[in-house]
C-alpha positions as CSV (number, residue, x, y, z in Angstrom):
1,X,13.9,-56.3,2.7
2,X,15.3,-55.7,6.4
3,X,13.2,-53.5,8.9
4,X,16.0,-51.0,8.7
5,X,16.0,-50.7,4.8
6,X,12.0,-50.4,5.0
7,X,12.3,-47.7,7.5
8,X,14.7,-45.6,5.5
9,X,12.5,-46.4,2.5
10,X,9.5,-45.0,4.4
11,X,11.4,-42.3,5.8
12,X,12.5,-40.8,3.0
13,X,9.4,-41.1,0.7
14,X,7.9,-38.9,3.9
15,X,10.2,-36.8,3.5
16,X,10.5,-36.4,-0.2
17,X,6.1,-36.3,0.0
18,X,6.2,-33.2,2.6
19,X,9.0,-31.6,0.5
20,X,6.4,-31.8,-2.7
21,X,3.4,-30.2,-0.8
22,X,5.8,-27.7,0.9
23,X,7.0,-26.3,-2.9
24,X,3.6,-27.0,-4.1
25,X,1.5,-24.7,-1.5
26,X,4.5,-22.1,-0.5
27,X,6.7,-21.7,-3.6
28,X,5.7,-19.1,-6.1
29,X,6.6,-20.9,-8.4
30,X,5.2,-18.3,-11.1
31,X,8.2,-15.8,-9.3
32,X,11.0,-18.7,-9.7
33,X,10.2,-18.9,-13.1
34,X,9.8,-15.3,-14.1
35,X,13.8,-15.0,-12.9
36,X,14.9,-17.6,-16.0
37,X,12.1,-15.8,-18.8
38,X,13.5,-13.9,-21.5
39,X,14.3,-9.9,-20.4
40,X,11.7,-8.8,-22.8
41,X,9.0,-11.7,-21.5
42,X,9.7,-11.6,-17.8
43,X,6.7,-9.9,-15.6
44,X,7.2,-6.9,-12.8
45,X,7.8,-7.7,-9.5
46,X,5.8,-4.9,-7.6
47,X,5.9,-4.4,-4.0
48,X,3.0,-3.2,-1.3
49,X,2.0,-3.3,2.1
50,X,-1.1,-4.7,3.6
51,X,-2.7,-1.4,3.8
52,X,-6.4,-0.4,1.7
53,X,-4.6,2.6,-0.1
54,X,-2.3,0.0,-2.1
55,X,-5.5,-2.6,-2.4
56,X,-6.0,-1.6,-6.2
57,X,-2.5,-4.0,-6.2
58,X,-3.8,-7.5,-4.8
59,X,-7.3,-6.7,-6.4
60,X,-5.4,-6.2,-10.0
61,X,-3.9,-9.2,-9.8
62,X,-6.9,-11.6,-8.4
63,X,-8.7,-10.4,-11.4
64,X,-6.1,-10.1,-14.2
65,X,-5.6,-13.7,-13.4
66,X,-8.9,-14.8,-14.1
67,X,-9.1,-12.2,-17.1
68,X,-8.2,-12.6,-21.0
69,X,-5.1,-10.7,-20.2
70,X,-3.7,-12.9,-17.6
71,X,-1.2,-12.0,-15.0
72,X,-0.3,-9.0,-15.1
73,X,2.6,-8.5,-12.6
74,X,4.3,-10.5,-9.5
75,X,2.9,-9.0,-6.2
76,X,5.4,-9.1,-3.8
77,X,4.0,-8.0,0.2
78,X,6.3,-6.3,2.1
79,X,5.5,-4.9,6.0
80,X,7.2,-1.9,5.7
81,X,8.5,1.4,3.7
82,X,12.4,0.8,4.5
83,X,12.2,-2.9,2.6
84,X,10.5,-1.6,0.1
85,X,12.5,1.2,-0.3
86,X,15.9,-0.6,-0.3
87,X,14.2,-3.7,-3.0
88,X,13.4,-0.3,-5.3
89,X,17.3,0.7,-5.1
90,X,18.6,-2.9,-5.5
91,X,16.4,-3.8,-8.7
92,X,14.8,-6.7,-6.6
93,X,11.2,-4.8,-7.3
94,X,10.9,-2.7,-10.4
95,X,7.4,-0.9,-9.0
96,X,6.4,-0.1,-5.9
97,X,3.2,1.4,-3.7
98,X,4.9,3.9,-1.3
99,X,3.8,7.2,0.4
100,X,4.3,10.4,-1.8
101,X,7.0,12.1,0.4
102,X,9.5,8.9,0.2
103,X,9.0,9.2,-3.7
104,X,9.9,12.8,-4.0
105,X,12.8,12.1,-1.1
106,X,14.3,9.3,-3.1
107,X,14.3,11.1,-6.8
108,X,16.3,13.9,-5.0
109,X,18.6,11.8,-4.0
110,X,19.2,10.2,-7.1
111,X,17.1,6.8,-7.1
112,X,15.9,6.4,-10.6
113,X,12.0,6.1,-10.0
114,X,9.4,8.1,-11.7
115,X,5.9,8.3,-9.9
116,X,3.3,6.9,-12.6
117,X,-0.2,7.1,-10.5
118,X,-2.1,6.6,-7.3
119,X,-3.0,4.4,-4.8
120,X,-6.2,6.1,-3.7
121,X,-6.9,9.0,-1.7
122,X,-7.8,9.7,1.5
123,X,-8.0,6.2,3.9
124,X,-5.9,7.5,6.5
125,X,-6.7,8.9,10.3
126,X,-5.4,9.7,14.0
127,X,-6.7,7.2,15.9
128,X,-6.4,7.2,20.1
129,X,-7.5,5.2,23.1
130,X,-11.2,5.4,23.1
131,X,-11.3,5.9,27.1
132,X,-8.5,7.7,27.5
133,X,-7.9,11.6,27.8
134,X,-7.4,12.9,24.4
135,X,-10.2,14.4,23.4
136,X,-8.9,17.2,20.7
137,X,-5.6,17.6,19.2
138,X,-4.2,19.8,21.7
139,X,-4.5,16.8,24.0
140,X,-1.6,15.6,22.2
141,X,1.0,17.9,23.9
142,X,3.4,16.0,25.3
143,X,2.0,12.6,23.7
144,X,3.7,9.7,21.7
145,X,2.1,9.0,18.3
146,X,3.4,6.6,15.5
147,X,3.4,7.6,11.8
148,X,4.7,4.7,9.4
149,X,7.9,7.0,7.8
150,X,9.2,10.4,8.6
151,X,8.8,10.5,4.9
152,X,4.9,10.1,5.3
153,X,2.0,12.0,4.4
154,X,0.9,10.7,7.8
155,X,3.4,12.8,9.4
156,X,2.4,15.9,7.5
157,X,-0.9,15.8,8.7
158,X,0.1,15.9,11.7
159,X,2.1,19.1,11.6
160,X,-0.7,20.5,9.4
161,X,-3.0,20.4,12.6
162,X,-0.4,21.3,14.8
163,X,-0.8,25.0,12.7
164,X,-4.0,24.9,13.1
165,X,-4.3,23.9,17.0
166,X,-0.7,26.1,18.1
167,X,1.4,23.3,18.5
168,X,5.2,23.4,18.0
169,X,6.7,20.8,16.6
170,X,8.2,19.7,19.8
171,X,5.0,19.1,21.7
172,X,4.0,16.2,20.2
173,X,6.8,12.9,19.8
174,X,6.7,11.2,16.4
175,X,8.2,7.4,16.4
176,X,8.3,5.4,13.3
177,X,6.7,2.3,13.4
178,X,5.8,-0.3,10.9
179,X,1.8,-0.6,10.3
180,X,1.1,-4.0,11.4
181,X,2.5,-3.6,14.7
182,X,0.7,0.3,15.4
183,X,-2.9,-1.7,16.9
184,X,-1.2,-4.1,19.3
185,X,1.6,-0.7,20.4
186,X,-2.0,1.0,21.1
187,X,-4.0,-1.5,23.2
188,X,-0.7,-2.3,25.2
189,X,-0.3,1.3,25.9
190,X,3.1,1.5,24.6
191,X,2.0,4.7,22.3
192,X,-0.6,7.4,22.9
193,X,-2.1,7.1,19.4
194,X,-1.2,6.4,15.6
195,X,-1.7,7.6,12.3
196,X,-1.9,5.4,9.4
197,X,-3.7,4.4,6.7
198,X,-6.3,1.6,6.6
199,X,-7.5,-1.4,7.7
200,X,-5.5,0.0,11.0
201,X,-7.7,2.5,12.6
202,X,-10.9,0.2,11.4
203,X,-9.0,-2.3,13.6
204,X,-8.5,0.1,16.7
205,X,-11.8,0.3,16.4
206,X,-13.2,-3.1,15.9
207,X,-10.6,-4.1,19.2
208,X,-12.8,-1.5,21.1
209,X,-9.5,0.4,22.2
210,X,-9.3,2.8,19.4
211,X,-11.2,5.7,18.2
212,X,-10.5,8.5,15.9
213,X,-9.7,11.4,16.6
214,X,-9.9,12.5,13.2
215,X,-9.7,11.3,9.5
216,X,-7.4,12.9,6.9
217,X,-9.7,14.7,5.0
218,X,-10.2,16.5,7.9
219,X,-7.2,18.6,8.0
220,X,-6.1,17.6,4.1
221,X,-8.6,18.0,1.3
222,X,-8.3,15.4,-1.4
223,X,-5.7,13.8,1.1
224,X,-3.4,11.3,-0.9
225,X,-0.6,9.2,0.6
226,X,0.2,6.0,-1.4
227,X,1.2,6.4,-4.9
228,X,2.6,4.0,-7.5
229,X,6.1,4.5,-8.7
230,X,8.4,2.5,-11.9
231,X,11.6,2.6,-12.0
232,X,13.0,4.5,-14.6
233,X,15.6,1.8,-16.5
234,X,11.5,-0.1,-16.7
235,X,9.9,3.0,-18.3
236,X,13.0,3.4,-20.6
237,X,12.9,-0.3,-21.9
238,X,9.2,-1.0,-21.8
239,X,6.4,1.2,-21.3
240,X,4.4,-0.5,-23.2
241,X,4.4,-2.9,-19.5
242,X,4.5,-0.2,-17.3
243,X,0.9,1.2,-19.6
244,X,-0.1,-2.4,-19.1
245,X,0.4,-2.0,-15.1
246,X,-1.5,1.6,-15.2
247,X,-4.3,0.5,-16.9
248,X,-5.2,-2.3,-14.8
249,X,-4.8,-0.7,-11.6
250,X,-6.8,2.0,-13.0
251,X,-9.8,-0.4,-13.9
252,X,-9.1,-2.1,-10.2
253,X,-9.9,1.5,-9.2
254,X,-13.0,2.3,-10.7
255,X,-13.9,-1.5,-10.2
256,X,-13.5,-1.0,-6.3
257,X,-15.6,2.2,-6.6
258,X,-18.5,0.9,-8.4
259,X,-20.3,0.0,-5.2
260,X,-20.4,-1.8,-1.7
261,X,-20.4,-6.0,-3.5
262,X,-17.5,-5.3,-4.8
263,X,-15.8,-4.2,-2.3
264,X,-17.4,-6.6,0.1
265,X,-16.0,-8.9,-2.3
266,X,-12.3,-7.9,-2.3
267,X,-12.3,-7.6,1.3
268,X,-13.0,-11.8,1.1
269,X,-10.2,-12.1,-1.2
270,X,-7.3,-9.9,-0.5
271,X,-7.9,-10.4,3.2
272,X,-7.7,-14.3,2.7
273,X,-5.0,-14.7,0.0
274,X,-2.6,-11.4,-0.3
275,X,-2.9,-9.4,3.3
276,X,-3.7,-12.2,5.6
277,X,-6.1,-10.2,7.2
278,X,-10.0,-10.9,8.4
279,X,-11.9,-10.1,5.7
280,X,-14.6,-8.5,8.5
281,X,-12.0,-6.2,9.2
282,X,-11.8,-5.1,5.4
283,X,-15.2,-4.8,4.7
284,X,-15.1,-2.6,7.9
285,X,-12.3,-0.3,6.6
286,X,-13.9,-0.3,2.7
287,X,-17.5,0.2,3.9
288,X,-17.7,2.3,7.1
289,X,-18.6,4.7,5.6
290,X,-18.1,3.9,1.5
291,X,-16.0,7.4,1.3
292,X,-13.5,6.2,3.9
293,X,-11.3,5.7,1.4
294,X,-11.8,6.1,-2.6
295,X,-10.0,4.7,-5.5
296,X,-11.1,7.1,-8.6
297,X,-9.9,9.4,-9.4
298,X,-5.9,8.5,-9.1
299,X,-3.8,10.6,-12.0
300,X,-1.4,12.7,-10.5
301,X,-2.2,16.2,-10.1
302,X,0.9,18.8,-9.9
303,X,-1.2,20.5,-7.0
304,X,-0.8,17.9,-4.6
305,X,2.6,17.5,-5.1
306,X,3.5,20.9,-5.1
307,X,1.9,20.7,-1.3
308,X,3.6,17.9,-0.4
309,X,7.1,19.0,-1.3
310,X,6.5,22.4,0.2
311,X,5.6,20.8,3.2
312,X,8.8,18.4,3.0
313,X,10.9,21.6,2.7
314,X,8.9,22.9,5.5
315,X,9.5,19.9,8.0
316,X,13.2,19.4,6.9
317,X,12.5,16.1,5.2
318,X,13.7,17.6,1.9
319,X,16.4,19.7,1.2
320,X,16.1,20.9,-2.1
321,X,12.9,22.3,-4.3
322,X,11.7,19.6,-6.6
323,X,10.1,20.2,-10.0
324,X,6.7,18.1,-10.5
325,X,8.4,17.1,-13.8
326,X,11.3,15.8,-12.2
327,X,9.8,12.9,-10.6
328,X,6.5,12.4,-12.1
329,X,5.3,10.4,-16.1
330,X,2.3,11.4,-16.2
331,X,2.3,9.7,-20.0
332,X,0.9,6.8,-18.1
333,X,-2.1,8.5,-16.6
334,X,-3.4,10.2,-19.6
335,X,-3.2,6.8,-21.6
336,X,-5.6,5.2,-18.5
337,X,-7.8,8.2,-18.6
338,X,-10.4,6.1,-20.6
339,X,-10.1,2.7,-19.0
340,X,-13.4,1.2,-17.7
341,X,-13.8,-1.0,-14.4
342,X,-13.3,-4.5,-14.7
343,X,-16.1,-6.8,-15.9
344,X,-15.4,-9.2,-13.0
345,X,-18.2,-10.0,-10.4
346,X,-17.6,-13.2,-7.8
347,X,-18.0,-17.1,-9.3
348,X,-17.8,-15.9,-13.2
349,X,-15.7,-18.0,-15.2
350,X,-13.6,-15.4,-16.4
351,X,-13.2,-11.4,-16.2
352,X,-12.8,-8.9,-19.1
């Protein structure tokens, strides 16, 4: 064998060796395949963002997979509402966490989506420079805040305390911007404050160039923003999966809520393997204090809706009035209503 044929030789086993750990650690494989399973076999692809008021998704999934029920659906991540929203419309995602207001926007314009549960409530705040001159709301005149979606709860907090403090809705600047990037716009001093949901103003905080000004409760009692929403041709075909997908974030729910290990413990593992996050900065978000955000309980109440299409109407997000019927199952809720938490604690061989 010539040097030249043994170089080629060696070159392309390399090759052909890095191409086999590249598929092996990077491919979801477990997505690929899904695509060629029968219709009536094939798991949900359900999309989030790396934000603690969609965490019941990763932590549903980590567990289900170590449970007698297996995998329940295909997480995809996603680092903003647009993508998501667009993957809904397109059939590339058949469920998605999304704020409430983007729900009630899209069934009014048609998007066959039906919202089938919660995400969590409350977990969102207004978070500013710690040294810098804001010290009450009506320090925001004149300021530039980011919300994630002009069809956010995040953004009707904001003209909730604008009623409260005298604030038109002119004296304060709203830009959207997707919640990964709101920390680093902060520190650089590119925006005057944010609000969003969590790990975000715990890592404001945790930088040492955040504080908050205040949390969502604060303004909104039993504050919710992310909710869970199927797509209607899924609930038409099989809602026997869509049950499946309600029940186990419910458990994931009540599991989350059952004390400070566990969360502790899905900090470690969503941080690591779905948010790619330090988990430091989840257990910060999920345990300072416990009641920073809460997971339980997470049926959809025709209250809160009702508020947050009023204030839609209000804001000029939403153009027509919505019944809660029209883009709500609550079928799904009532047959969680008497699921239990998960029987999952770290290193046991399996969860039930």
């Amino acid at each position: 064998m010539t040097l030249r044929t043994k170089v080629i030789l060696y070159t392309t086993c390399w090759v052909a060796l890095i191409s086999i750990l590249h598929a092996s650690l990077n491919v979801n494989w477990a997505a690929v395949l899904n695509d060629y399973q029968p219709l009536a076999k094939r798991k949900i692809t359900v999309a989030y963002i790396p934000v603690t008021c969609q965490l019941t998704c990763p932590v549903t999934d980590y567990i289900s997979k170590v449970s007698d029920k297996g995998e329940l659906f295909l997480p995809r991540m996603f680092q903003g509402f647009p993508e998501i929203k667009e993957a809904l419309i397109s059939n590339k995602v058949q469920a998605a966490f999304i704020v409430a207001p983007l729900a009630i926007a899209l069934a009014s314009q048609g998007v066959p989506i039906k919202v089938v549960y919660l995400g969590h409530r409350y977990g969102s705040a207004m978070v500013v420079r710690k040294n810098g001159p804001i010290k009450t709301f009506a320090d925001l005149r004149g300021r530039t805040i980011a919300i994630p979606s002009r069809f956010s709860d995040e953004r009707l907090i904001v003209f909730r305390a604008m009623k409260i403090w005298g604030l038109k809705p002119t004296d304060i600047k709203m830009v959207e911007m997707a919640p990964p990037d709101v920390s680093g716009a902060l520190a650089a001093g590119a925006i005057d404050g944010f609000v969003m949901g969590e790990p975000f103003p715990s890592q404001a905080e945790m930088g040492g160039y955040g504080r908050v000004l205040f949390q969502a409760r604060d303004y909104w009692p039993d504050y919710m923003s992310c909710i869970l929403v199927v797509r209607q041709d899924l609930i038409d075909k099989r809602p026997d999966v869509v049950q499946t997908l309600v029940d186990g974030i419910a458990r994931s729910g009540l599991w989350l809520d059952q004390g400070k290990p566990h969360r502790e413990d899905a900090a470690d593992f969503v941080g690591r393997f779905y948010y790619n996050q330090k988990p430091a900065l989840l257990r910060w978000a999920l345990t300072k204090p416990m009641d920073r955000v809460t997971y339980s309980p997470l049926a959809p109440r025709k209250a809160d809706f009702d508020m947050v299409r009023d204030l839609m109407i209000e804001t000029g997000v939403l153009k027509k009035k919505m019944e809660f019927s029209d883009y709500t199952d609550t079928r799904f809720s009532d047959g969680a209503n008497q699921q239990t938490p998960w029987r999952y604690e770290p290193g046991i061989a399996a969860a039930k």
